[in-house]
PDB file of N, CA, C and O in Angstrom:
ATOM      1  N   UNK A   1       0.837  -1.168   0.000  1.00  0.00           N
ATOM      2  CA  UNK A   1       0.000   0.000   0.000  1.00  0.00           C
ATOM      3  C   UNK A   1       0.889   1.241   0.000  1.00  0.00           C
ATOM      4  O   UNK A   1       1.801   1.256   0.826  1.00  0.00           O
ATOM      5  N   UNK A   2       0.704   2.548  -1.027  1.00  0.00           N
ATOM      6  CA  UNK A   2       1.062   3.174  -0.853  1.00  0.00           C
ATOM      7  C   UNK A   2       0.163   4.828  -0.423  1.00  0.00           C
ATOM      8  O   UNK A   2      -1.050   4.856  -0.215  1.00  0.00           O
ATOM      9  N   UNK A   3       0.973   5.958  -0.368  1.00  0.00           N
ATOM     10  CA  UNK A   3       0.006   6.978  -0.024  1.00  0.00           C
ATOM     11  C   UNK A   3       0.911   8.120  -0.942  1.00  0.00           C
ATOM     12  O   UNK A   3       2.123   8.334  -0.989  1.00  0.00           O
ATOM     13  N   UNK A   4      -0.464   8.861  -1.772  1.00  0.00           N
ATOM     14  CA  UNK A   4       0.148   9.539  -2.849  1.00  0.00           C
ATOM     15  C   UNK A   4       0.231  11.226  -1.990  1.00  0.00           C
ATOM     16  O   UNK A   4      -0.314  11.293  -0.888  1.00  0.00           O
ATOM     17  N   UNK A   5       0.951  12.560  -2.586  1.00  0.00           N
ATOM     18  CA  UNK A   5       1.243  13.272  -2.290  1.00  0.00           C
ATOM     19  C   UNK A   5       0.849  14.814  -2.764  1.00  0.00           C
ATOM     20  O   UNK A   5       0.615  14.861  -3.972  1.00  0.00           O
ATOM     21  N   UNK A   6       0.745  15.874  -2.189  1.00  0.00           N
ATOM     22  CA  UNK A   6       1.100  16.982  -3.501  1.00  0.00           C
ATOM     23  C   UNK A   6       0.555  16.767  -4.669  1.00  0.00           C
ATOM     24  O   UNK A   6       1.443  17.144  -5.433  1.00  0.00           O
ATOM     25  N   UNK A   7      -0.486  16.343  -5.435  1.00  0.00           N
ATOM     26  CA  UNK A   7      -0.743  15.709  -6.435  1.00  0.00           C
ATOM     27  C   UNK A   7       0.228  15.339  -6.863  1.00  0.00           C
ATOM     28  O   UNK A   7       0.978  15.932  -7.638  1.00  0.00           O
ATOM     29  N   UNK A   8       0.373  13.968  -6.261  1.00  0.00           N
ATOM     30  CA  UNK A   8       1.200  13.172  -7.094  1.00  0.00           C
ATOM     31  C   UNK A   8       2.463  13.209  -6.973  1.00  0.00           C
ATOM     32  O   UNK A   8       3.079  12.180  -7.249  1.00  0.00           O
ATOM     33  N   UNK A   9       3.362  14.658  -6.431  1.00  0.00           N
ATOM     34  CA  UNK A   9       4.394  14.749  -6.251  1.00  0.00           C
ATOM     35  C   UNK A   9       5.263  13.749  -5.727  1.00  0.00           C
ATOM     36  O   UNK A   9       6.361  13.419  -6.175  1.00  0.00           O
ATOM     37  N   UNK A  10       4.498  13.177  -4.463  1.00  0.00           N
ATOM     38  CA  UNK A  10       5.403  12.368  -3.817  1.00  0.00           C
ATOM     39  C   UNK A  10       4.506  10.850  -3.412  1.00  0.00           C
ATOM     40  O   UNK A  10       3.311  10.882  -3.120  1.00  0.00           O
ATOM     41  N   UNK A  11       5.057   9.978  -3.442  1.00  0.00           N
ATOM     42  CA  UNK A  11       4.787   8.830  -2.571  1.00  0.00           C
ATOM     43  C   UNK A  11       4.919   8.078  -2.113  1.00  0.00           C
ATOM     44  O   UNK A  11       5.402   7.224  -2.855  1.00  0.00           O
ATOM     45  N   UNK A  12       4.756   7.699  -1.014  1.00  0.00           N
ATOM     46  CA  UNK A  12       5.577   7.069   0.039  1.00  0.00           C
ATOM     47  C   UNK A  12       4.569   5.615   0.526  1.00  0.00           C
ATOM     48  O   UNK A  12       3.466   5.405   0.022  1.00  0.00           O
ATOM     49  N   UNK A  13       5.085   4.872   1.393  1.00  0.00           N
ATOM     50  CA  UNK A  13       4.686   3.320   1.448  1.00  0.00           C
ATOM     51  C   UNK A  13       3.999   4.088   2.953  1.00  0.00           C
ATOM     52  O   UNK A  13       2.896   3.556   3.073  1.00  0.00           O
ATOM     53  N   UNK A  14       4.199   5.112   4.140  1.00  0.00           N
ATOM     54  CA  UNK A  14       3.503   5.039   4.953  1.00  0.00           C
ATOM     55  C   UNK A  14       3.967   6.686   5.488  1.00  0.00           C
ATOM     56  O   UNK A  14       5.172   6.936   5.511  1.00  0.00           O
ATOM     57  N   UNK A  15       2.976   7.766   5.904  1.00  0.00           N
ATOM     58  CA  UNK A  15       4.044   8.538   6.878  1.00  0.00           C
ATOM     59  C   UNK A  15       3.948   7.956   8.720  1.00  0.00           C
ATOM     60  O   UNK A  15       4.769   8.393   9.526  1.00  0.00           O
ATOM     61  N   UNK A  16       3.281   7.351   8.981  1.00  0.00           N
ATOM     62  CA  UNK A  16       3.318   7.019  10.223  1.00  0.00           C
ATOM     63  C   UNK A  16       4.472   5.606  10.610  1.00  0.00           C
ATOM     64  O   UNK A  16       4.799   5.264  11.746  1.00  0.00           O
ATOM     65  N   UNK A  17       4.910   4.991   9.352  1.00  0.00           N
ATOM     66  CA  UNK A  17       6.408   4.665   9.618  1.00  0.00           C
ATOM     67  C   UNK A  17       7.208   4.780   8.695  1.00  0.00           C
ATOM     68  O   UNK A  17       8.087   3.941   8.892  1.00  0.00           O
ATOM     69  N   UNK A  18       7.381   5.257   7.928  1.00  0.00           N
ATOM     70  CA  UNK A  18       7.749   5.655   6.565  1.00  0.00           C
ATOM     71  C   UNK A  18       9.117   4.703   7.141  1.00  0.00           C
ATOM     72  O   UNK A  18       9.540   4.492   8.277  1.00  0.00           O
ATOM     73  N   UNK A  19       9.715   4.107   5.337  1.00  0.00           N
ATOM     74  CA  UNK A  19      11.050   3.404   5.479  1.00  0.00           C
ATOM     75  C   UNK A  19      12.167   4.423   4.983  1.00  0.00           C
ATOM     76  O   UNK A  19      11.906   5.491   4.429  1.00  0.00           O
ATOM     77  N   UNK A  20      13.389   3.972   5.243  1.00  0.00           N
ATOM     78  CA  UNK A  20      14.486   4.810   5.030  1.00  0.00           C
ATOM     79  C   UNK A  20      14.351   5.960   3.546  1.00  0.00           C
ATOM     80  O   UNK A  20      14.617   7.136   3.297  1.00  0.00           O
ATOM     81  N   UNK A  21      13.709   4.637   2.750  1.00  0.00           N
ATOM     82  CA  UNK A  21      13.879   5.754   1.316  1.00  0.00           C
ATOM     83  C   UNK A  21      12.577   6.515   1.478  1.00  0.00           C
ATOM     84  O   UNK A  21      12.394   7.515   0.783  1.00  0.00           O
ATOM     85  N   UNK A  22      11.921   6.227   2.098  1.00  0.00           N
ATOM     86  CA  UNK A  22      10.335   7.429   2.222  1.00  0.00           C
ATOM     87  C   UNK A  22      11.251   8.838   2.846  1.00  0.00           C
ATOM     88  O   UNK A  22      11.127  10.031   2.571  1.00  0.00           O
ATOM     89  N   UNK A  23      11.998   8.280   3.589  1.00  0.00           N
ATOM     90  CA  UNK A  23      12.708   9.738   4.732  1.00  0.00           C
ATOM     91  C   UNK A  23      13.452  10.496   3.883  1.00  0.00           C
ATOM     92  O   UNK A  23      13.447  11.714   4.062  1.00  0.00           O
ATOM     93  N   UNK A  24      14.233   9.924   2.799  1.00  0.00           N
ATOM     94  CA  UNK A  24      14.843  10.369   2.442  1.00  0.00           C
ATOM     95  C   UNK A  24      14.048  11.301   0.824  1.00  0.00           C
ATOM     96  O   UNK A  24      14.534  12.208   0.149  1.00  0.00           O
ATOM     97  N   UNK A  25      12.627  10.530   0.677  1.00  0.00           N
ATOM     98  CA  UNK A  25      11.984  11.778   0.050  1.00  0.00           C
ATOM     99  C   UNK A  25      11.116  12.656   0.581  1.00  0.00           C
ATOM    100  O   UNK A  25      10.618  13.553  -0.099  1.00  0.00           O
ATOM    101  N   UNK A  26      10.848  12.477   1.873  1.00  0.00           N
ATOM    102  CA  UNK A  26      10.630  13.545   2.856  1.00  0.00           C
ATOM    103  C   UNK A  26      11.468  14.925   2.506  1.00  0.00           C
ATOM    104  O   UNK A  26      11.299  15.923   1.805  1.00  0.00           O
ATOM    105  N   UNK A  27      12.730  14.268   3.635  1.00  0.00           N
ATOM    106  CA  UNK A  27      13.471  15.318   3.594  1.00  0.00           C
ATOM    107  C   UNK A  27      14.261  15.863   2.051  1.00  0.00           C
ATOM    108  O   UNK A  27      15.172  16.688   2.124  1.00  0.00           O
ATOM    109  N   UNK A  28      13.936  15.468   1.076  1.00  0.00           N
ATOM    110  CA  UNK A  28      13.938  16.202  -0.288  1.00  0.00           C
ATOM    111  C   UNK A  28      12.847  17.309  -0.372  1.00  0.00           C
ATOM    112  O   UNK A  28      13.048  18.258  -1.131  1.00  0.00           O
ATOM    113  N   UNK A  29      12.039  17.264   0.148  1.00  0.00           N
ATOM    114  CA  UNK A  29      11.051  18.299  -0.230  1.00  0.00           C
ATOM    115  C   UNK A  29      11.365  19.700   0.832  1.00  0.00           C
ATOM    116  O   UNK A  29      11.912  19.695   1.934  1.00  0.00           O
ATOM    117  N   UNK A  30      10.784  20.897   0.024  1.00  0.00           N
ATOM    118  CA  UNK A  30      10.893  22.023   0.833  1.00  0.00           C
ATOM    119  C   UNK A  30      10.204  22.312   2.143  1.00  0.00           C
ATOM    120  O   UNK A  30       9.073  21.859   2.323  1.00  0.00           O
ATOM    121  N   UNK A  31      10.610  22.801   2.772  1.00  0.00           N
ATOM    122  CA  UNK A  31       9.818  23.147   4.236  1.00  0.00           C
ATOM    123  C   UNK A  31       8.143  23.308   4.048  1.00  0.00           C
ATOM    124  O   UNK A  31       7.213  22.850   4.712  1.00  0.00           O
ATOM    125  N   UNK A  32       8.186  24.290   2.666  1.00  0.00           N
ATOM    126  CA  UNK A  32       6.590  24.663   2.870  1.00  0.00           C
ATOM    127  C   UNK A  32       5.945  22.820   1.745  1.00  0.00           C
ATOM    128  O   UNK A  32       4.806  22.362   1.651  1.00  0.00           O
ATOM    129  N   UNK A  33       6.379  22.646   1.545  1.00  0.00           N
ATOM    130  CA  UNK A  33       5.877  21.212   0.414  1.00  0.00           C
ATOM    131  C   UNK A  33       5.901  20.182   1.933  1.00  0.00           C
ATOM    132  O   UNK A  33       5.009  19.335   1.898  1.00  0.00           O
ATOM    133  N   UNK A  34       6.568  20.150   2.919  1.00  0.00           N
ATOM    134  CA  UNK A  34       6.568  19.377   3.612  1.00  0.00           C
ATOM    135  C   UNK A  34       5.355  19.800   4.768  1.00  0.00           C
ATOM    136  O   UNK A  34       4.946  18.904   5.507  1.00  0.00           O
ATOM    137  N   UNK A  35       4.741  21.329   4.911  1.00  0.00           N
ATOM    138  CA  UNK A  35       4.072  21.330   5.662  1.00  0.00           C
ATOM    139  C   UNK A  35       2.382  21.333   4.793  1.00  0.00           C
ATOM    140  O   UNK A  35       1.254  21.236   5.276  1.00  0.00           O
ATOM    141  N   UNK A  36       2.719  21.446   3.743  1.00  0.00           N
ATOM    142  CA  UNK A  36       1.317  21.051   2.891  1.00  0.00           C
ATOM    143  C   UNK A  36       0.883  20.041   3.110  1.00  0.00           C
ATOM    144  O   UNK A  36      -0.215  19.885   3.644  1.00  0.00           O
ATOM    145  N   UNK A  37       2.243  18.395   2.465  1.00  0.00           N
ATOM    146  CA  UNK A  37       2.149  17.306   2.810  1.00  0.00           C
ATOM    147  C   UNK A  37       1.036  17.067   4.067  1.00  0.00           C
ATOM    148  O   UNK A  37      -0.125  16.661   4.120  1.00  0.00           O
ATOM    149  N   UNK A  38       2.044  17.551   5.058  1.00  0.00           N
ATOM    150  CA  UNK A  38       1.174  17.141   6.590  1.00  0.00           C
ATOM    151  C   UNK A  38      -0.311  17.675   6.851  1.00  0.00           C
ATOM    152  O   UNK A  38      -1.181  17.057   7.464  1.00  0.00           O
ATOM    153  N   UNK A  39      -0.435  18.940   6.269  1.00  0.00           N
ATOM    154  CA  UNK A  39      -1.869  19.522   6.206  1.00  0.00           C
ATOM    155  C   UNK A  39      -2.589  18.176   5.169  1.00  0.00           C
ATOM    156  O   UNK A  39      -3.411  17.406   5.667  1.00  0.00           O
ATOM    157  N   UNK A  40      -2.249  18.076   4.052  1.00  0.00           N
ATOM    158  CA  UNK A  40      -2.994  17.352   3.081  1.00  0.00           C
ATOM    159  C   UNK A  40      -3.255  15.911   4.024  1.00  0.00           C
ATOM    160  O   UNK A  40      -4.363  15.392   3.885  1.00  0.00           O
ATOM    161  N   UNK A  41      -2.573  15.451   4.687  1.00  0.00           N
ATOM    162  CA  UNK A  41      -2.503  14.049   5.760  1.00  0.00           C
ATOM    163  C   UNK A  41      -3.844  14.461   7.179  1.00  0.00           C
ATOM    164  O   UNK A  41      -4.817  13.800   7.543  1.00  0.00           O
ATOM    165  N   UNK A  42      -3.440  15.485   7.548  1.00  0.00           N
ATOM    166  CA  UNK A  42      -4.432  15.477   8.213  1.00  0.00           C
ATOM    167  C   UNK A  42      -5.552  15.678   7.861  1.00  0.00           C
ATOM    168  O   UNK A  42      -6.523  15.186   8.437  1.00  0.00           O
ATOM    169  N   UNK A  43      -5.620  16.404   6.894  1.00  0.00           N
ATOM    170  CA  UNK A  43      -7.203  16.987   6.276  1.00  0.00           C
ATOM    171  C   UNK A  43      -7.328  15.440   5.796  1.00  0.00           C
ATOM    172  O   UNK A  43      -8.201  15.101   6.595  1.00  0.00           O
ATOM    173  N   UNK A  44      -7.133  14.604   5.257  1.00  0.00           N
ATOM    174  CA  UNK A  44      -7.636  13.456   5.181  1.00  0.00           C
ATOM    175  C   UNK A  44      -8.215  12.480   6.401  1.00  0.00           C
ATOM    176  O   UNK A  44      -9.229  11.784   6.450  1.00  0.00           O
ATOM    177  N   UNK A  45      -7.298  12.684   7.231  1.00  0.00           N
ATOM    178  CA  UNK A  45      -7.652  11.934   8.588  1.00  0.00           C
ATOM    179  C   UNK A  45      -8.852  12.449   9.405  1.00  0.00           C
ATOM    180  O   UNK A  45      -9.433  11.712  10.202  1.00  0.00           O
ATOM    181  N   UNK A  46      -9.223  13.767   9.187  1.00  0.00           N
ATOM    182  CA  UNK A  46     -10.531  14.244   9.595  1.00  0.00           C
ATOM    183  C   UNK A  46     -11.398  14.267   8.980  1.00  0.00           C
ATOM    184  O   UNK A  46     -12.471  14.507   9.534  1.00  0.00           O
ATOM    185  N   UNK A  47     -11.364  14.035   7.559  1.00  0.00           N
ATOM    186  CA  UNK A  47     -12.544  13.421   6.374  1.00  0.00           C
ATOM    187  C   UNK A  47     -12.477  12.376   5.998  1.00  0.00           C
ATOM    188  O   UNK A  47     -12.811  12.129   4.839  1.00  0.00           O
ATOM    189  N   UNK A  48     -11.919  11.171   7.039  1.00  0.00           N
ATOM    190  CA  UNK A  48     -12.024   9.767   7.130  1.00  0.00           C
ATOM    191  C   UNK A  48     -13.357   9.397   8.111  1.00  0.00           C
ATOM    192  O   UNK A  48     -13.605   9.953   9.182  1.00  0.00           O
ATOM    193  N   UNK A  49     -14.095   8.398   7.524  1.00  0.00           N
ATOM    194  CA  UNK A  49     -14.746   8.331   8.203  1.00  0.00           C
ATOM    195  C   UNK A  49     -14.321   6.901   9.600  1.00  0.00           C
ATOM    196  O   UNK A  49     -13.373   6.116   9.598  1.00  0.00           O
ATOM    197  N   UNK A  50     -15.432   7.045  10.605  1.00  0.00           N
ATOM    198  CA  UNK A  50     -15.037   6.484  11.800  1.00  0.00           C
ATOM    199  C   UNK A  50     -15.239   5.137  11.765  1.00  0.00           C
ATOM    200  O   UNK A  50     -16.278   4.621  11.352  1.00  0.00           O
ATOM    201  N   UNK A  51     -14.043   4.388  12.288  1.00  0.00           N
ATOM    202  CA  UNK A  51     -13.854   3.215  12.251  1.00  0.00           C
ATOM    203  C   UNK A  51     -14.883   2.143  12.729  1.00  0.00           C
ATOM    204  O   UNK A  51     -14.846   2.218  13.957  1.00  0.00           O
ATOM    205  N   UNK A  52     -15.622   1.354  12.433  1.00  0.00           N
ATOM    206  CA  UNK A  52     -16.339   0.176  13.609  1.00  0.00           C
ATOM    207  C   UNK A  52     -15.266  -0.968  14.133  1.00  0.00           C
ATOM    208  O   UNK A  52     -15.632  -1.646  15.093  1.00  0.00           O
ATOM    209  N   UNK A  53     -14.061  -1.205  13.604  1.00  0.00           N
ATOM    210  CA  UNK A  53     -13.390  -1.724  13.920  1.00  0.00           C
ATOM    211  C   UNK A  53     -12.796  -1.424  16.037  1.00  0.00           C
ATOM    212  O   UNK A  53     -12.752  -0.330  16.600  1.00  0.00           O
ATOM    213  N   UNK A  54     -12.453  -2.806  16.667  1.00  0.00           N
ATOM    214  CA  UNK A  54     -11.918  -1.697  18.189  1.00  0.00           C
ATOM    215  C   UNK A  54     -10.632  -1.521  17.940  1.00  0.00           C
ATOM    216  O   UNK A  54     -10.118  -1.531  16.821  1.00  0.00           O
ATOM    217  N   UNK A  55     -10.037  -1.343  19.067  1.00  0.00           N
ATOM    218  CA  UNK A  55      -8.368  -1.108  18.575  1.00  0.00           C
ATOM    219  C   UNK A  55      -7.589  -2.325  18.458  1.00  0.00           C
ATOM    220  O   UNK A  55      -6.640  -2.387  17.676  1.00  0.00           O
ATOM    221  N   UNK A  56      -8.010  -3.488  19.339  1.00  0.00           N
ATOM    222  CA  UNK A  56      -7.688  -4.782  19.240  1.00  0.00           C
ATOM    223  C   UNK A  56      -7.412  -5.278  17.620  1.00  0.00           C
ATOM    224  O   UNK A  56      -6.386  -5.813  17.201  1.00  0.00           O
ATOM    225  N   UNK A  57      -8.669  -4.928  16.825  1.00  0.00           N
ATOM    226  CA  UNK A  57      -8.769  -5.679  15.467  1.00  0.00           C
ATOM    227  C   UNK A  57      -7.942  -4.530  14.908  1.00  0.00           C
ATOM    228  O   UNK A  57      -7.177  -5.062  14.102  1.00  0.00           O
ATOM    229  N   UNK A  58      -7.671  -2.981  14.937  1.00  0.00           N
ATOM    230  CA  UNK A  58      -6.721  -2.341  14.093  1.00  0.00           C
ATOM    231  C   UNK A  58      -5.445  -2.776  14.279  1.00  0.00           C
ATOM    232  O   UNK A  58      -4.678  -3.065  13.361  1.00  0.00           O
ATOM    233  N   UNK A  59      -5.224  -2.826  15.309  1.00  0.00           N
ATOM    234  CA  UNK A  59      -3.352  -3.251  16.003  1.00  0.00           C
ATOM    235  C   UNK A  59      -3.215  -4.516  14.803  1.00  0.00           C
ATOM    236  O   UNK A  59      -2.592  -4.507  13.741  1.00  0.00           O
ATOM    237  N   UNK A  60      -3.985  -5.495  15.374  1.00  0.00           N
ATOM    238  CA  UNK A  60      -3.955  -6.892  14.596  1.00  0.00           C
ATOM    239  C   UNK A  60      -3.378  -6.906  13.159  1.00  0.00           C
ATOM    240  O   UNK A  60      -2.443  -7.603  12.767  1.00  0.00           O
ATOM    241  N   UNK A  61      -4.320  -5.739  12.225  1.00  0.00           N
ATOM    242  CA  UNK A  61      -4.547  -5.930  10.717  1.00  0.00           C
ATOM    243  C   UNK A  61      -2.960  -5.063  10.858  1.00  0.00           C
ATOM    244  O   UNK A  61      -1.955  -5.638  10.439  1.00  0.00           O
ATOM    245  N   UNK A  62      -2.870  -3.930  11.356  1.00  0.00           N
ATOM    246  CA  UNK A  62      -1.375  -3.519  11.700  1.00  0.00           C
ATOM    247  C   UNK A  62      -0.459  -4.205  11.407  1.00  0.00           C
ATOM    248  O   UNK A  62       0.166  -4.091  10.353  1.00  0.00           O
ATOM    249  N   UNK A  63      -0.226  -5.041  12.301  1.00  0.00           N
ATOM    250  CA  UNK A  63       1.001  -5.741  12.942  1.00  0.00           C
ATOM    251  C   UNK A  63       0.802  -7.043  11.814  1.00  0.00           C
ATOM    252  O   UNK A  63       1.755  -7.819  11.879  1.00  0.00           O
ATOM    253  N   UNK A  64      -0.053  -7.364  10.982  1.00  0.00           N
ATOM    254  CA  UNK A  64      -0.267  -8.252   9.980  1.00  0.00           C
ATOM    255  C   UNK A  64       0.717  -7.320   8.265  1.00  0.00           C
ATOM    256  O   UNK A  64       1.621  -7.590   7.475  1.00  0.00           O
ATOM    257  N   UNK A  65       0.029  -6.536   8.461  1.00  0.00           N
ATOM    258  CA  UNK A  65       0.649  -5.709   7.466  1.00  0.00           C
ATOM    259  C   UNK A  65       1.636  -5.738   7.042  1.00  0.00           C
ATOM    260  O   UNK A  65       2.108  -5.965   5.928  1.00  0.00           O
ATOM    261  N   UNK A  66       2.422  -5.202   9.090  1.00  0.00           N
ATOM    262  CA  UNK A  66       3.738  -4.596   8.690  1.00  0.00           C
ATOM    263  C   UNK A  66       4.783  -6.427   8.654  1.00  0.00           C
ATOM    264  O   UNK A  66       5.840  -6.511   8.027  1.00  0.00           O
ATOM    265  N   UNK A  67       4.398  -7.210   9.153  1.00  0.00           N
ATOM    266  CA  UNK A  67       4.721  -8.533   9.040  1.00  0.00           C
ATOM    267  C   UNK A  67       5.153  -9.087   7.960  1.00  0.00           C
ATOM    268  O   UNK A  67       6.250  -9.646   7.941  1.00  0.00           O
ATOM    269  N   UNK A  68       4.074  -8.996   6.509  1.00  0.00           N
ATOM    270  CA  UNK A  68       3.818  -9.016   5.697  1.00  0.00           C
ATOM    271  C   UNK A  68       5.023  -8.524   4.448  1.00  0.00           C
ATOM    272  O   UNK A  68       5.693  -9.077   3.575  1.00  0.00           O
ATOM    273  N   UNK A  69       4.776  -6.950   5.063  1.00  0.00           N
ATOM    274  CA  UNK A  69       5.949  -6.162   4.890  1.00  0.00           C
ATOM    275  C   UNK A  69       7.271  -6.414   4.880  1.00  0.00           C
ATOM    276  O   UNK A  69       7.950  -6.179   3.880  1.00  0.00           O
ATOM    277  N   UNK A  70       7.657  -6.800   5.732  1.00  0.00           N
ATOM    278  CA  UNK A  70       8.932  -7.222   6.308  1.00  0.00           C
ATOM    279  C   UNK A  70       9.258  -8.139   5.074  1.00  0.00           C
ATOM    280  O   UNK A  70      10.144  -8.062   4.223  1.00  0.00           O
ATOM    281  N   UNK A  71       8.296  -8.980   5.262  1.00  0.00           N
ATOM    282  CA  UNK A  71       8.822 -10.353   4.508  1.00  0.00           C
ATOM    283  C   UNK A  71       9.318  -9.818   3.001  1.00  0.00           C
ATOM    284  O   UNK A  71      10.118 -10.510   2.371  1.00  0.00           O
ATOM    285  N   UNK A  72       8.907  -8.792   2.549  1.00  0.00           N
ATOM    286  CA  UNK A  72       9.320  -8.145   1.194  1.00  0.00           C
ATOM    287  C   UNK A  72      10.378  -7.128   1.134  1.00  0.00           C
ATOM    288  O   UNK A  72      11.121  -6.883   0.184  1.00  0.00           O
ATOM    289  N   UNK A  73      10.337  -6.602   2.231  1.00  0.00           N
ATOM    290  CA  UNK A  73      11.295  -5.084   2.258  1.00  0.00           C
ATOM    291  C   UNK A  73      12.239  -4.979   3.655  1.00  0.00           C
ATOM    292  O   UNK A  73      12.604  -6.077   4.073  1.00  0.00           O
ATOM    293  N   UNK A  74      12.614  -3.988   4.312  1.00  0.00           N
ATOM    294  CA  UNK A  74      13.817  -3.796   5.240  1.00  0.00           C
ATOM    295  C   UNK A  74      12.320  -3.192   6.110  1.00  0.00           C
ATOM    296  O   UNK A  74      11.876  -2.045   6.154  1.00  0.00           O
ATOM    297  N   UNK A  75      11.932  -4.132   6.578  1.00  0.00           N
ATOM    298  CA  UNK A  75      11.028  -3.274   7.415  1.00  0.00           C
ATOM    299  C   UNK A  75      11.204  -3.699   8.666  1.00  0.00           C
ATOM    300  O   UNK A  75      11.530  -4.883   8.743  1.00  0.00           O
ATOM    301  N   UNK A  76      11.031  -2.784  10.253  1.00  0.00           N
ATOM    302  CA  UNK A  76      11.046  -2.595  11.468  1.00  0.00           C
ATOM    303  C   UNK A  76      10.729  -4.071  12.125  1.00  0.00           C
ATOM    304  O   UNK A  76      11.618  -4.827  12.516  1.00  0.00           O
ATOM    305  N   UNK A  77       9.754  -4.272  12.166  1.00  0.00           N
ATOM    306  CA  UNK A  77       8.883  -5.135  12.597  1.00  0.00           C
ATOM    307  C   UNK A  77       9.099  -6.897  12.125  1.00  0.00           C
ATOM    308  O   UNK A  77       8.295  -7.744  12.514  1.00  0.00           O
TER     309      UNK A  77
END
């Protein structure tokens, strides 16, 4: 899964753990492109609608993900 940017400018596999090369197109972008980014992230997260899921079943699909993940890429987890 990825998450697109800036129209399109940028995209990255996560910002809430972004991997080394996400950071490193982070920090390519300008201060004000980087605080759009984060506006454009949140304005999404408040025109998301609300989960029925509890936190038990989010952690789960989480920690499945990033598992998942791993098994393909340099990931944390």
């Amino acid at each position: 899964m990825t998450e697109t940017y800036l129209d399109g400018k940028i995209t990255v596999t996560s910002l809430a753990a972004p991997t080394a090369e996400d950071i490193k197109k982070l920090q390519a972008l300008s201060e004000e492109d980087r605080l759009a980014l984060l506006n454009e992230a949140l304005e999404r997260g408040r025109n998301s609608p609300v989960s029925d899921k509890t936190i038990d079943e989010i952690w789960d699909s989480a920690l499945l993900k990033a598992k998942a993940k791993k098994e393909k890429s340099q990931y944390a987890l």
